[in-house]
Structure formats: structure tokens, C-alpha cells
N, C-alpha and C positions, 0 to 999 in steps of 0.2 A: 504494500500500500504506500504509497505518494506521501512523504514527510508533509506535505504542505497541505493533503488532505485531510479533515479532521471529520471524524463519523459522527454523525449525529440522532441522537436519540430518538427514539418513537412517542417518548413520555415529553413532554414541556419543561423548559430548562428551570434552574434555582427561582431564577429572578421572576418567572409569571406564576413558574408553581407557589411560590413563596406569596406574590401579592393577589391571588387566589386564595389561600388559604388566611391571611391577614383581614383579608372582606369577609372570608364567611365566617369566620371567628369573633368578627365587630358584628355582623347584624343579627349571629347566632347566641351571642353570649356577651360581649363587653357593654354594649349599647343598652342591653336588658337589665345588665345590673347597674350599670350609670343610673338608667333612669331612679332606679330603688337609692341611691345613693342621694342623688339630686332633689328627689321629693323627699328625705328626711333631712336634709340642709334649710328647708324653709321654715323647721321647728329650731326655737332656742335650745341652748345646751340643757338648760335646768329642766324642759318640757319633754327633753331625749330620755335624759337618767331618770325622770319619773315615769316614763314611758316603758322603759326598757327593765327597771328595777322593782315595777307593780309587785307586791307579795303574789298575785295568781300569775305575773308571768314568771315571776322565778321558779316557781312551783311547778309550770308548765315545760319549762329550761331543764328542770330536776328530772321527771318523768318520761321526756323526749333522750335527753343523754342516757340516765338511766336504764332504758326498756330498749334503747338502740345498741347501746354498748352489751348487754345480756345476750344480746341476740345472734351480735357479730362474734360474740365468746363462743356461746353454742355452736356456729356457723363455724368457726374456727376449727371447732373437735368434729364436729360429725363431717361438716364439709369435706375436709381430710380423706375420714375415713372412706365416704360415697367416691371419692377421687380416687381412693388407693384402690378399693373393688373393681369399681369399673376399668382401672388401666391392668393388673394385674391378674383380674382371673377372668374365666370365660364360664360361664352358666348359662342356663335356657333361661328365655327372658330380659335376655343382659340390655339388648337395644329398646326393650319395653321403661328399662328404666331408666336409661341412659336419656331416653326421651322425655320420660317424667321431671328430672332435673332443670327441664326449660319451660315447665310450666308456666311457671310465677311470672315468666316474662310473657308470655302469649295470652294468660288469663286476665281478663281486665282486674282491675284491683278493688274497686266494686264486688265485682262479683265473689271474686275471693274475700271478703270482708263477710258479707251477707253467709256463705257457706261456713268459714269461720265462727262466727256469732249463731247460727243453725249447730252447730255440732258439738260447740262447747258452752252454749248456755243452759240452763239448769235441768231441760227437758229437751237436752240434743243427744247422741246417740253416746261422746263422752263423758258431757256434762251431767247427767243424769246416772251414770258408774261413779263419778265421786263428790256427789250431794250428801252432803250438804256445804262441802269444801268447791268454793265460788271460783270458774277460773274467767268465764266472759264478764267484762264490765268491772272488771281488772285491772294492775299494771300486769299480772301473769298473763291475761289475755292478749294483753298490746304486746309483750315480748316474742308470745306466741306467731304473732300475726307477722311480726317483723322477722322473726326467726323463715318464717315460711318465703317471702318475698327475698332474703338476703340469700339461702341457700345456693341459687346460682351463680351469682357472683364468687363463692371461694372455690366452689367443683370447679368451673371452667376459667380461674384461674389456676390453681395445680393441674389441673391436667393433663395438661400439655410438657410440664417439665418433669412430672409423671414419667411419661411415656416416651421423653429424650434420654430418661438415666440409663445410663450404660450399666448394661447388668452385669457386665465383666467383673466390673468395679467391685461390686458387691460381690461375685463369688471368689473373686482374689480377696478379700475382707475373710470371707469365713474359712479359705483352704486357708490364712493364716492362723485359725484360731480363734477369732471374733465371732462371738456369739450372736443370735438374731438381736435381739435388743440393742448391743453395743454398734453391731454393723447400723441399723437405722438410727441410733444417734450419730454417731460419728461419721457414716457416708449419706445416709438419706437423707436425713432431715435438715443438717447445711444447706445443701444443694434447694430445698422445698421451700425454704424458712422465707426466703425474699416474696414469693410467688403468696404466699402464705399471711404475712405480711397485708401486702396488695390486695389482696380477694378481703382478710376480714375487715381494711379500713373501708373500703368499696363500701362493702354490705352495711359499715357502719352508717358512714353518709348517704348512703339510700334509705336507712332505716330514719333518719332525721326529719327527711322531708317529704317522707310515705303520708299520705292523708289516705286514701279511697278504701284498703284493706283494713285500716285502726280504726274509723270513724265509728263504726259500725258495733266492732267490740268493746270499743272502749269506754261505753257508755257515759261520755264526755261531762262529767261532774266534776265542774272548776276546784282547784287548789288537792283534786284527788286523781282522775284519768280524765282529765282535758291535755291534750297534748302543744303543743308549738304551732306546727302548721292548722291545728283546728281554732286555736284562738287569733291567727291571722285572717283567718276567714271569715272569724266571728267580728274581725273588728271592720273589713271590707265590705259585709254585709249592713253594718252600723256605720257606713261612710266615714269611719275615719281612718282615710287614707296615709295619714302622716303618722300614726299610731302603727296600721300596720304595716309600714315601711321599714319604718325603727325597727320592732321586733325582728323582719326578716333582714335589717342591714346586721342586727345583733348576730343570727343563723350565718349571713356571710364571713361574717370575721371570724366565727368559732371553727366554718368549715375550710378558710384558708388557715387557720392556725394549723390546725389536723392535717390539713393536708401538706402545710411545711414539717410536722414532725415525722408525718409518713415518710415523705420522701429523706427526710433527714436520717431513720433509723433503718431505710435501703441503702440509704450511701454507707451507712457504718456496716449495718452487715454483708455486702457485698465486698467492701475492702476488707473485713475480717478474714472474710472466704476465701480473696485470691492471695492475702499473706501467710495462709496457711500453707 
């Protein structure tokens, strides 16, 4: 080929790919939350902190983190294990449930809400096995609920790095002598832990701003199971716009804080990993 030829790509270079994705970035996401930003600049400060420091919004701050963070914990052990199944063994049924796994996301959240509060309130098919112990109209129910919605998020994040691990690796672990237990702490779970990570903050900050499956079970009794995004909407519906602006500029910065320490405890455990 001709030094002075240069080949040129089928894909669009840096410069329009780049200011392509710069535009759909602003009309899809920076511009939306400008506006949330900009309508709570037209409240004074002292109108912000009494806005945002209400006793029922803190209490609704309490219950939202709380029942999000339970959820993504759970999501953290089981999701794991639904990943390590599905990549590792083969059974009848295996793509029956492999498909199951992506429910939560093709099911509207409504609907899964309404089913949820059907099966676990007090005359639902669980809830009525352990009656007189209350789980719909809960925060057990709202964790429930979140638990169910965040599950895909940590399966198909592991799964994939699942199913790159070199098995070699691990069977040179145990012709050394390394027992099952130690071989998965010390080759599997390194390798899983970043992936691992990422899927349970995922499901966390999904579980934050979930309204259509909690609304429903969570029998929305302020200062008890009202949650965050239901008292946004309760304040939207009561016109006041710059009330619930505040509250979800308060959501934005809790969700950019999270998501700087996310990314911060990938960069440590990733450089732990390759200085090993």
C-alpha cells in the first residue's frame, strides 16, 4: 500500500463521532438536569435547607437509601450466585431461566408493583403463609420490590467475566493444592469483584429512583413507607415545582456522590488486581 495512502474507516472519525455523541448527551441528559438545577436557583438558600431538611423528607431520604441499599446487598449474594449457575452448569430448563432474569426489565413496573402487593399482602398467596407477620405496606415490602427490579442488573453484569475466566487458571490452583474455597477467593472472586462492584451500585441507583413497582406496596404513609420519588410527585401534583426540584436536585448530588465513590473503589480494586 502507497505511504501516502491512508485507509479510511467505514465508522465516522473522533471529531463527528465525538460531537455526535456531545449532542445526544446535552438533549438526552445535561439539559434535563440543568433545567432541575435552574428551577431550584429561583428559591433562596434558607427556602432550599427547609425544603430539603423537612423531618418527612428526611425520613423519606432514610427509607429510599435504606430499602435501596438492602436490596442491592441481597442483589449482590444471590445475583452472584444466578451468574455463577447459569455460566457454569448446564441443566434442563437452563434458557427458561436465563430468560427469567430479564424480566424486570420487559415487565412494566406497574404491573410488577400491582403483582407484588397481590402476593405479598395479607390475603396473597405469601402473605397469607406468614400472617400475621406484615410484609406488603412495609419497608420489607419496598426492599422486596427493589430486590426484584435490581436483580438484572448484577446477573448480567458478572456474567460475562463469568464466562471469560480461564478455567486453566483454576485447575492449575487446585493441581497445586488449593482447595475449592481458597481457589475462589484467591482466583475467582479478584477477577469478579470489579464486575461485582458495578452491577450492585447499578441496582442501587435504580432502586433510588424506582417509583411504578414500590408505589403500590408500599402503602405510602408519610414519615413510615413514603418513599423519595413518591413525595416528588406528591409535591408536583400540589404545584410546587421548586419544592420538588430541590428534593430531586438533593437525589442528584447523592447519586453523583455514589457514583464518584463507585468509580473510585474500581480504580483501587483494579490497581490492586494488576499489582498483584
Amino acid at each position: 500500500m502507497h505511504k501516502g495512502f491512508k485507509q479510511r474507516s467505514i465508522l465516522p472519525g473522533f471529531g463527528l463521532s465525538m460531537g455526535f455523541a456531545i449532542t445526544y448527551l446535552s438533549l438526552i441528559v445535561l439539559i434535563p438536569l440543568s433545567a432541575v438545577l435552574f428551577k431550584t436557583m429561583g428559591m433562596t438558600w434558607g427556602d432550599f435547607w427547609a425544603t430539603v431538611t423537612d423531618d418527612r423528607v428526611v425520613a423519606s431520604y432514610k427509607l429510599s437509601f435504606g430499602t435501596s441499599l438492602a436490596g442491592a446487598l441481597i442483589n449482590a449474594v444471590f445475583g452472584f450466585i444466578v451468574a455463577w449457575v447459569l455460566v457454569r452448569y448446564t441443566f434442563p430448563g437452563k434458557r427458561i431461566i436465563d430468560a427469567l432474569v430479564d424480566l424486570p426489565f420487559a415487565l412494566p413496573t406497574a404491573v410488577a408493583g400491582i403483582a407484588l402487593t397481590q402476593i405479598y399482602s395479607e390475603h396473597g398467596w405469601i402473605g397469607s403463609l406468614v400472617a400475621p407477620f406484615k410484609i406488603a405496606y412495609t419497608p420489607l415490602g419496598i426492599t422486596i420490590a427493589l430486590t426484584f427490579i435490581g436483580l438484572p442488573f448484577v446477573v448480567r453484569t458478572i456474567q460475562p467475566i463469568l464466562q471469560e475466566l480461564d478455567k486453566e487458571v483454576e485447575e492449575a490452583a487446585v493441581s497445586l493444592g488449593a482447595r475449592r474455597w481458597k481457589t475462589f477467593i484467591r482466583v475467582i472472586f479478584p477477577e469478579v469483584l470489579p464486575a461485582l462492584i458495578t452491577g450492585t451500585a447499578i441496582a442501587f441507583a435504580r432502586g433510588l429512583g424506582e417509583y411504578g413497582s414500590v408505589v403500590f406496596i408500599a402503602g405510602n404513609m408519610p414519615y413510615k413507607t413514603e418513599i423519595t420519588p413518591l413525595l416528588i410527585m406528591t409535591k408536583l401534583e400540589q404545584y410546587d415545582y421548586a419544592g420538588a426540584t430541590a428534593i430531586a436536585l438533593m437525589m442528584l448530588i447523592f447519586s453523583f456522590t455514589m457514583l464518584f465513590i463507585v468509580n473510585f473503589l474500581q480504580w483501587r480494586t483494579s490497581k490492586r488486581i494488576s499489582s498483584v
